[in-house]
N, C-alpha and C positions, 0 to 999 in steps of 0.2 A: 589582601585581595589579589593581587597580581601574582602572588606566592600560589595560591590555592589554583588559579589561570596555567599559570605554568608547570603543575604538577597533573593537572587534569588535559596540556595537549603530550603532554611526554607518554601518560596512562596508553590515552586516543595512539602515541605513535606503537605502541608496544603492542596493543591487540590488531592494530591493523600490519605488523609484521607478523603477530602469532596466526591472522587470518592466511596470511601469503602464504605463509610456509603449510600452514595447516589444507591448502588446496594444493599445494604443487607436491606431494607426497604423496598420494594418490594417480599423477599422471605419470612420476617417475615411477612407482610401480606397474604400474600398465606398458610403459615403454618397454621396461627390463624384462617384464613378460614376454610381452614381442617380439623383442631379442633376442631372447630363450628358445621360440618357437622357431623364428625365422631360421635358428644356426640350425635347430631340428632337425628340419625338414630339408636345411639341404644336406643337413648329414643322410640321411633316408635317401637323396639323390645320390650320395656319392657311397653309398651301401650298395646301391640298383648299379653302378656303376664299375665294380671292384674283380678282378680275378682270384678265385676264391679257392683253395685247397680243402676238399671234403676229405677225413679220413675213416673210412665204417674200421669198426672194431669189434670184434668177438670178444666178449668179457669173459668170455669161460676160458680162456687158454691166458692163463696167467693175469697177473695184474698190472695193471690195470684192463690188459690183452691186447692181443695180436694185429696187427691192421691188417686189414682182407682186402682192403679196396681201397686206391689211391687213385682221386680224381680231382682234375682241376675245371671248374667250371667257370665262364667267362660270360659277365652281367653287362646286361647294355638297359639300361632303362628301366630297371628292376626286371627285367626277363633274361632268362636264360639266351645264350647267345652260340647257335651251332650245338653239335657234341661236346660231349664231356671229354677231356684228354685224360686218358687214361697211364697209368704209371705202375708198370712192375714194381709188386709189394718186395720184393726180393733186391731193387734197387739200393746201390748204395755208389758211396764215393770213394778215392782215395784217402783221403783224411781218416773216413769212419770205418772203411773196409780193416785197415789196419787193428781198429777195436772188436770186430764182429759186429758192425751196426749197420742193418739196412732198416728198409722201411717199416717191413714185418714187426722186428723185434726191436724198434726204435722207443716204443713206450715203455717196455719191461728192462731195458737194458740202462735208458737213461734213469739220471739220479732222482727224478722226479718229472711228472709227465708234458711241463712247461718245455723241459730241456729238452725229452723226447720230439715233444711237437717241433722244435727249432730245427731237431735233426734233420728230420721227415721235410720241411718247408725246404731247407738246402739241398738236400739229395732231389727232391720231386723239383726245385727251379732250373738244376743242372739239367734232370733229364729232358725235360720240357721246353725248356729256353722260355720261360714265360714268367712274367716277375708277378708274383704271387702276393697281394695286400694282408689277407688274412687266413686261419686258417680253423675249422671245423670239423669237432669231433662227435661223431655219432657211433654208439654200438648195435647191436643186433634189436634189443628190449625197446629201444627209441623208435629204431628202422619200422619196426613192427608197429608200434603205435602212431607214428605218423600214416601207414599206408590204411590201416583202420577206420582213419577217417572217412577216407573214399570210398571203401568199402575195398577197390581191386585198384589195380593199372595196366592197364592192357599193354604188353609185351610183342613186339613184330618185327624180328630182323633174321637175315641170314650172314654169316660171316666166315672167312675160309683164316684156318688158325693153321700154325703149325704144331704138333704134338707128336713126341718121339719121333724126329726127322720126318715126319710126316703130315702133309697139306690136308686139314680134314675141313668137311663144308658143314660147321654148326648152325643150325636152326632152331630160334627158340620162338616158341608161338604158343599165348595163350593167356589168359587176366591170374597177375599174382596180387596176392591178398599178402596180408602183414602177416602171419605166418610161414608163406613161404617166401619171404621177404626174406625172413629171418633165420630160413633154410639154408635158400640159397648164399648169403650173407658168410653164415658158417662152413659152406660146402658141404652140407648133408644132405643137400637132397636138391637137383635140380628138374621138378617135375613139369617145364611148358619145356623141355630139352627132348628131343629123341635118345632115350638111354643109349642106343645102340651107337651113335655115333662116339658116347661118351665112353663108353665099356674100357674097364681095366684102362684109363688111363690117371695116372696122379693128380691129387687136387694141385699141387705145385705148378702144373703144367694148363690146368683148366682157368687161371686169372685171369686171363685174359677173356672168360664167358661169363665168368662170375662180376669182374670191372661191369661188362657190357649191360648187362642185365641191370645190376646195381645202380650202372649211371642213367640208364635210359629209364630206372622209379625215379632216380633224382629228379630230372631233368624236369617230367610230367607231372612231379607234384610241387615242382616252384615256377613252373609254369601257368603260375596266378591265372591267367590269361583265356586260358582255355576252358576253364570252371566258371559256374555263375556264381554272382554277386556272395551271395549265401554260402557256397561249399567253399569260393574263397577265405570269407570271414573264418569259418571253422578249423580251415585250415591254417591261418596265421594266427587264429587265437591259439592251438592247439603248440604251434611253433612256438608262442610267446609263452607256454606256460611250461615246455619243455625248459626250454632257454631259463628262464627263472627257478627251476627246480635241480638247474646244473646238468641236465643229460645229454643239452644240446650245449657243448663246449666253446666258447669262442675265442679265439685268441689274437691279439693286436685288436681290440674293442675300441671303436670310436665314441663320442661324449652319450650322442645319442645311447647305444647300449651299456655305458655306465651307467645312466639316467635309468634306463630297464632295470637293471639291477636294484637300483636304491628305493626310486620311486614308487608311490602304491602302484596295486595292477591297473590300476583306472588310466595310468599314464600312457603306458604300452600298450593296452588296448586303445587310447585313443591315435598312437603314432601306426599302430597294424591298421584301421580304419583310412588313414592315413593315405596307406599306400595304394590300401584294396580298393579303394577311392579314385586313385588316377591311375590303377594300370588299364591297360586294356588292347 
């Protein structure tokens, strides 16, 4: 009798350990969830946070192609922060001068376009003096389908360049649409430009209107801020499915955009919510 007694509270101790364990397994997933979430979102803070090197690239001039546009844009809050500092694609250093490698021809000349990207981040943080976190590669085909979204981006400045030893006063004025995004991008065609100011001069020598143009699409279509609710969402969903289909390049990727990568789309649409959520 006492045998049977002491077999049945040992039983009693055994399911009331298996009940313990069998509830706290449940909370420690919830925790670890929350953990998960919480580094998230402040990874998203320290994204909103980051000086950024944009590099546009024309695919058609080699492979991977050429970089047209070397800007660094500088995040406060997940917005844009001032102008874009722009960086002669023609750029290079001592070290890489020695190889033939500027900015331009940093992706076709490196061994692979990770290396290219390191060249470009060095040469663009010398010229700039500005320490650069990550860096972003877009070509002309992306440029184009991002500015699609919005339908235009309205274009408005005036700027005095120098071209062939000469001070000239460019004005560009007029809403560019993702076509001639992709124009200008290329240097084919810059049609809110007054031709005549541009007449016979080198595209080599026009970077400086091509930068300007290029950086002030940038600037206005991550400019969350200024679009409502709606054309935001479309907008970061559209970045999040570039980004995922590899067109939108990133490089030095913090956990959150490894997370992008791996995880269903349902994740990174809910981290783009996210942000489109508290900018403003």
């Amino acid at each position: 009798m006492a045998k049977n007694n002491d077999t049945k509270a040992k039983n009693q101790k055994k399911d009331s350990k298996k009940k313990s364990v069998g509830w706290k397994w449940p909370i420690i997933i919830v925790l670890l969830v929350a953990l998960l979430f919480a580094g998230v979102f402040y990874d998203v803070y320290r994204l909103g946070n980051d000086n950024t090197l944009f590099l546009f690239v024309d695919e058609e001039k080699g492979n991977p192609g050429t970089v047209e546009v070397s800007s660094v844009i500088i995040f406060s809050n997940l917005r844009p922060k001032g102008s874009s500092v722009d960086i002669d694609p023609l750029s290079t250093n001592s070290a890489l001068n020695s190889l033939g490698i500027n900015i331009n021809n940093s992706l076709i000349k490196a061994s692979d376009i990770r290396t290219g990207v390191d060249y470009t981040k060095q040469i663009s943080k010398g010229q700039s003096e500005i320490d650069i976190t990550r860096v972003v590669v877009i070509d002309s085909d992306t440029l184009k389908e991002l500015v699609d979204v919005v339908g235009y981006v309205p274009i408005d400045f005036k700027q005095q360049i120098e071209i062939l030893g000469q001070e000239r006063d460019i004005v560009a004025k007029g809403n560019v649409n993702g076509l001639m995004a992709k124009q200008i991008l290329q240097g084919k065609a810059f049609p809110i430009v007054d031709p005549n100011t541009i007449k016979d001069v080198p595209e080599t020598s026009l970077w400086r209107v091509k930068s300007k143009i290029i950086g002030e699409i940038s600037l206005n279509m991550l400019d969350l801020a200024e679009y409502d609710k709606q054309t935001r969402r479309d907008i970061s969903y559209k970045i999040l499915e570039l980004y995922r289909e590899d067109k939108i390049k990133v490089y030095n990727k913090n956990i959150t955009l490894i997370l992008i990568d791996i995880l269903p789309e349902g994740f990174g649409r809910m981290i783009m919510d996210f942000a489109v959520d508290i900018i403003s």
